[in-house]
C-alpha positions in Angstrom: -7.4 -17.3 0.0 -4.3 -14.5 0.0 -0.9 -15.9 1.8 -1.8 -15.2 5.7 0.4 -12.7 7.9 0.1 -13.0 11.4 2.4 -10.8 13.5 3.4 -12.2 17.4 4.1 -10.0 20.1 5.3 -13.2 22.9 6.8 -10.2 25.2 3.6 -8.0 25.0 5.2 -4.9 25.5 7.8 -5.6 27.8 11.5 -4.4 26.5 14.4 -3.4 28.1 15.1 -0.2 26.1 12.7 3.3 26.8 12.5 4.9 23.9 10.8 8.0 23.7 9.0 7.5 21.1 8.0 4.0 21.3 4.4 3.9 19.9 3.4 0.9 21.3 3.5 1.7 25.2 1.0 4.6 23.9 -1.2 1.8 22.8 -0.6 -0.5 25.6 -1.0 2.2 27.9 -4.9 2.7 25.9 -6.1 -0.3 27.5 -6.7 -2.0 30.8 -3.9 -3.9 30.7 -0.1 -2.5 29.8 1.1 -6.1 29.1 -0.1 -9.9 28.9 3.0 -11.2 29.7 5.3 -13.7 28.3 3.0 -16.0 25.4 3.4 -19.4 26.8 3.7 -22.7 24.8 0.4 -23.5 25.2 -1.4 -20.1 23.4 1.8 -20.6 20.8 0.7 -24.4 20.2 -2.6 -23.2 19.8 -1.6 -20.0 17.6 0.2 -22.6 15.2 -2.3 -25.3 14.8 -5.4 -22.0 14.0 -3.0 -20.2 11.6 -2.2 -23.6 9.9 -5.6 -25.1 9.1 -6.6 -21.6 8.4 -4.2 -21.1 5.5 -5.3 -24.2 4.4 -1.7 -25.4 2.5 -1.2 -21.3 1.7 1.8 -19.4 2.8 2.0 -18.1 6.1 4.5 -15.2 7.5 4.8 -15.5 10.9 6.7 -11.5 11.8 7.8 -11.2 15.8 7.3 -7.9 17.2 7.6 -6.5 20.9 8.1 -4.8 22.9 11.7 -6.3 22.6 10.4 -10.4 21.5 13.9 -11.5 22.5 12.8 -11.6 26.2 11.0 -13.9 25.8 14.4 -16.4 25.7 15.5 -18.5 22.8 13.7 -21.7 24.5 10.7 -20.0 23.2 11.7 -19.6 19.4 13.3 -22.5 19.0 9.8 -24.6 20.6 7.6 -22.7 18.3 9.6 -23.3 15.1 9.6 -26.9 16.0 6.2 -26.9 16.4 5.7 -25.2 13.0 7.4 -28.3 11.5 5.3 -30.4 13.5 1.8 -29.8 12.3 2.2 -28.0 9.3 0.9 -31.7 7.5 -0.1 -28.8 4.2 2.9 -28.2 3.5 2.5 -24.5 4.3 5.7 -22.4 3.1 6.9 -20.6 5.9 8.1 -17.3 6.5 10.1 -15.8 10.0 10.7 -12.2 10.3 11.8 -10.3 13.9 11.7 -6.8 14.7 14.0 -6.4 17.4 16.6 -3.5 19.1 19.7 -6.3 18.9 20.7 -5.4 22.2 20.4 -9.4 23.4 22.2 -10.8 20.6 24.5 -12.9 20.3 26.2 -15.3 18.3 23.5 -18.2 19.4 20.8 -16.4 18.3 22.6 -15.1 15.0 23.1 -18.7 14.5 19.6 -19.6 15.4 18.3 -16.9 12.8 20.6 -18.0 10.1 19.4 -21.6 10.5 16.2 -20.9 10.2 15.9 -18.2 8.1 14.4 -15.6 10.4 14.7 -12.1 8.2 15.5 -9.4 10.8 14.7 -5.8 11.1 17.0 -4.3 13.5 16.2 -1.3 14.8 19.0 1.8 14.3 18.3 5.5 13.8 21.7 6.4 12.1 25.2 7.4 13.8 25.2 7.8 17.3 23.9 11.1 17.4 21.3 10.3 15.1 20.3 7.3 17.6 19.7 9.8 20.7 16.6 8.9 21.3 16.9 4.7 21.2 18.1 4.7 25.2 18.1 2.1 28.0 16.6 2.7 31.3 19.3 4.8 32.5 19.3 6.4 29.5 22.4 5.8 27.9 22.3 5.7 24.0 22.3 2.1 23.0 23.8 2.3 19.7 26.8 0.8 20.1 24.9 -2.5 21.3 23.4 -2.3 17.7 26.3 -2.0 15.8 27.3 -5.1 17.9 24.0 -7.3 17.1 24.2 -6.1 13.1 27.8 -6.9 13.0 27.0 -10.8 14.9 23.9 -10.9 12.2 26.6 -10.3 9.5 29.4 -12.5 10.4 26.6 -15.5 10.5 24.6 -14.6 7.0 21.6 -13.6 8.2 19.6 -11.2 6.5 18.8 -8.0 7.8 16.8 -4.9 7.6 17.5 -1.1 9.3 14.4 0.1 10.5 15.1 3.9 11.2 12.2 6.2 13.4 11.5 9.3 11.5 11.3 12.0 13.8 11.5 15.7 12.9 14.7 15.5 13.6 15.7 12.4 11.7 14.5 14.7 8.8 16.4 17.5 9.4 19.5 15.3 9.4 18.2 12.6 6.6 20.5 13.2 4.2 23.2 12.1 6.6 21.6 9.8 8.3 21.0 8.2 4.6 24.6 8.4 3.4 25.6 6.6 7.0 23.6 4.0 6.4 24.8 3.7 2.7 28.6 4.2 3.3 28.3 1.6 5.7 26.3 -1.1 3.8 23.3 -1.1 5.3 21.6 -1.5 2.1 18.1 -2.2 3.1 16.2 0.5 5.1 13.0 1.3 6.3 11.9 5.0 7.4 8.8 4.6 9.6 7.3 8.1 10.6 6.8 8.8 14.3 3.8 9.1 15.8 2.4 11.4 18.4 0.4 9.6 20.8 -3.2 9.0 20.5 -4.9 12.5 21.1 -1.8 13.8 21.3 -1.0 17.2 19.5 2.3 18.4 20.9 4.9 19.5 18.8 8.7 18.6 19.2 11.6 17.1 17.3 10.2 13.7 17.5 7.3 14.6 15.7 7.8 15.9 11.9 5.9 19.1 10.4 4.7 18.8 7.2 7.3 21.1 6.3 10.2 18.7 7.2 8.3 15.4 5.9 8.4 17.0 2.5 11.7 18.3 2.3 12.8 15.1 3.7 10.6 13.1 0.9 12.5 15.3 -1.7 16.1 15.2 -0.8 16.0 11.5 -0.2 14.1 10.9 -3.0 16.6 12.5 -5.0 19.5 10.6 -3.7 17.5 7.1 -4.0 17.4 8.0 -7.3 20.8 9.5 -8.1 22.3 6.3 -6.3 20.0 3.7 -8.0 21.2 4.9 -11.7 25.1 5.0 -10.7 24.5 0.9 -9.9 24.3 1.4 -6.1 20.9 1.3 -5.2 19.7 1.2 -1.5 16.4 -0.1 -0.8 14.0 2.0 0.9 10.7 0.2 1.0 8.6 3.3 1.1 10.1 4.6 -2.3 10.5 1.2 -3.3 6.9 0.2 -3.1 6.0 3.7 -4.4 8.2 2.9 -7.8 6.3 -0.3 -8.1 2.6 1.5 -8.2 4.1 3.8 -10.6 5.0 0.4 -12.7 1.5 -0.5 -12.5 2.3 -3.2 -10.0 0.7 -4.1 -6.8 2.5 -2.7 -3.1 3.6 -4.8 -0.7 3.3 -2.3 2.0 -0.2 -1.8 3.2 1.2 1.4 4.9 0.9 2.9 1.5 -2.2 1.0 0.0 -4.7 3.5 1.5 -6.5 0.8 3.1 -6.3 -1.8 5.5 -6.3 -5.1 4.6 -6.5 -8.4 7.1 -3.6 -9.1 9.1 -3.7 -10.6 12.6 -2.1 -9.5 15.4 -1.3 -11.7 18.6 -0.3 -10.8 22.2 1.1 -12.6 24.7 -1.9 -14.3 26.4 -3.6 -14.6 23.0 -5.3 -11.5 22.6 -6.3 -11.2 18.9 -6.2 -8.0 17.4 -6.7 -6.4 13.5 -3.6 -4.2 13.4 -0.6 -3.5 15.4 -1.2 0.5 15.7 -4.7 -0.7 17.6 -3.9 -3.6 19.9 -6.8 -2.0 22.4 -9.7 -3.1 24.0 -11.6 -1.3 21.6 -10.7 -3.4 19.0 -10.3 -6.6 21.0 -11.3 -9.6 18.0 -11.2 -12.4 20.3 -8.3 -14.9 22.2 -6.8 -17.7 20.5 -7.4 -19.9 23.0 -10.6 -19.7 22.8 -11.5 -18.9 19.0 -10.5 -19.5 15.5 -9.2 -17.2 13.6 -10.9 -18.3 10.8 -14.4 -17.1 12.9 -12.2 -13.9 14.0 -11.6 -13.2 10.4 -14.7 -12.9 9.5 -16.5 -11.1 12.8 -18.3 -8.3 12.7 -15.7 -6.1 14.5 -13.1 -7.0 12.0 -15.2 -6.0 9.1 -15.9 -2.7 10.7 -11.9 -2.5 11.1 -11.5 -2.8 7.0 -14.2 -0.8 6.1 -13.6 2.4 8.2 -10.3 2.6 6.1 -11.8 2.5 2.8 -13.4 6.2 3.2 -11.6 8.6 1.0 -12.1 12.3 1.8 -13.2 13.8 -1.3 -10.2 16.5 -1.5 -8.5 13.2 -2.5 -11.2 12.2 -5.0 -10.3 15.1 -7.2 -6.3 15.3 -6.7 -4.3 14.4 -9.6 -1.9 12.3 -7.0 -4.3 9.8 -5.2 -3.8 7.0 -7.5 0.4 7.3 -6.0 -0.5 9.1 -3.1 -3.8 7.0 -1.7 -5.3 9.4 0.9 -1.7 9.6 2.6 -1.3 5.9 3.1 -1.9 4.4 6.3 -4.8 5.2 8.7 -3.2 5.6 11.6 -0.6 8.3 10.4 -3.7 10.2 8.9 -5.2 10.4 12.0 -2.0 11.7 13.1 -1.0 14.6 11.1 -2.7 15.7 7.3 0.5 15.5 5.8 -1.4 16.5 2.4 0.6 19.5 1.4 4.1 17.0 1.8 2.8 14.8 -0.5 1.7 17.4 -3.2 5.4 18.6 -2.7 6.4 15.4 -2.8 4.5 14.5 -6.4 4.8 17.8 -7.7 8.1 18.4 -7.7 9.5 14.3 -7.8 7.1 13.2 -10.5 9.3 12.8 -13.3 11.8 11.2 -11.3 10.0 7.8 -11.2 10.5 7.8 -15.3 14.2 6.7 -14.4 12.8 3.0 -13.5 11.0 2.1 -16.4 14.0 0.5 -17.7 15.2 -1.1 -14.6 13.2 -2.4 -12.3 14.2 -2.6 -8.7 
């Protein structure tokens, strides 16, 4: 069986930051209950043990997501690494990853982190003007908190990811907001494209045209490239996993595979879920505590989840881009926006670009 991802939400979607344009209180506010609460050590005990003798001696990635998952106190993390060690009798290799908005760190947890080797996204949208729309509840920009937690996250070696919202008006300004990151040595980024909320179809600078996602594609494109042949390449895992399809080699990202794949999803009472974008009753799989998710895995309602994805409109059948472009990637951002006429942009005019990697790979 593939390595096994299972991503944990222990603060549901409790956070002490209101963004506006957090996508997940859209989803949690989709279904009967906003949040589960704080995961306690028995559903993470229980979590441990399924996703354990389900990998069956594979590896397992276990990725911490919120809300804000630092609420839910170090106590928490520090019990459930310990019971990682304790019953993974396979010899399972392990891998932590956290998304979080920094603002609660400190040196203990850098030092936590470091120890064991938790790889951190940290959530930043650029300079301070650029992070206008990360705010706390009284609505005061919380950048410089961020530059705080990455400069703790630095000073104790652990690694770290920027995970940047694209919003229209993060494209307008992407060429900045890029050299920012760069100039500053934020080397590994991540642009993840906003979303409206479900049945939403309002139109503002958090939410891109097509227009601005192409030009933005194109100008960063260009600078990704122009960077990576003068030796100082910045990762940016869209493009990055883009190069490697080019290559011939399989994604990592399965935001740009076109098609859903299995990945579990856990709240904080022990809800299971198939995705993170749809963490609703809807598609409810079952509860940890109660089921396997071995048995989840294989449920009728997760099959229906990995199927609907595979449907490919037949516009895409017949464009010359589908094998790089996949139908636009992920579903949920399809069902957004048809962002097709970027992405023929994109190709059209970037195409020969990707040529520049054959002889070094990133």
């Amino acid at each position: 069986m593939p390595p096994l991802s299972i991503m944990i939400k222990p603060s549901s979607s409790l956070c002490n930051l209101r963004c506006k344009y957090c996508f997940y209180c859209d989803v949690a506010a989709n279904r009967d209950d906003f949040s589960f609460g704080l995961m306690n050590a028995e559903t993470a005990q229980r979590l441990i043990k399924s996703a354990l003798s389900f990998a069956d001696g594979n590896s397992v990635a276990f990725a911490f997501q919120g809300g804000e998952p630092l609420i839910s106190g170090k106590e928490y993390f520090e019990n459930f690494v310990s019971l990682v060690k304790k019953y993974n009798t396979k010899k399972s290799k392990i891998f932590y990853s956290l998304q979080t908005n920094g603002t609660l760190i400190d040196d203990e947890w850098a030092r936590f982190f470091r120890k064991n080797e938790f790889l951190i996204g940290l959530s930043l949208d650029g300079d301070f003007e650029g992070n206008k729309f990360r705010v706390d509840s009284n609505g005061q920009n919380s950048y410089y908190k961020i530059i705080h937690a990455a400069n703790k996250l630095k000073k104790h070696g652990v690694e770290f990811n920027i995970l940047t919202v694209l919003t229209g008006y993060c494209a307008e300004n992407a060429e900045r907001i890029y050299k920012y990151f760069r100039d500053n040595g934020y080397k590994f980024l991540q642009f993840i494209p906003c979303l409206r909320p479900f049945n939403d179809n309002s139109e503002n600078e958090l939410y891109m045209t097509s227009e601005q996602y192409a030009d933005y594609l194109i100008r960063i494109f260009n600078l990704y490239v122009k960077d990576f042949m003068r030796g100082n390449y910045v990762s940016i895992r869209q493009f990055d996993n883009l190069v490697r399809m080019y290559l011939g080699e399989k994604p990592e990202q399965c935001g740009v595979c076109g098609y859903c794949s299995h990945q579990f999803v856990i709240e904080g009472n022990g809800n299971i879920y198939p995705c993170d974008f749809y963490c609703t009753d809807e598609w409810l799989l079952g509860n940890i505590n109660e089921d396997e998710l071995s048995d989840m895995a294989k449920s009728e309602k997760a099959m229906e989840f990995l199927k609907e994805s595979l449907t490919v409109p037949e516009k895409c059948r017949k464009c010359r881009y589908y094998p790089m472009c996949r139908a636009g990637g992920c579903k949920r951002q399809r069902q957004d926006r048809d962002y097709c006429e970027a992405y023929k942009k994109f190709y059209g005019g970037c195409l020969p670009l990707f040529r520049m990697f054959r002889a070094g790979k990133i």
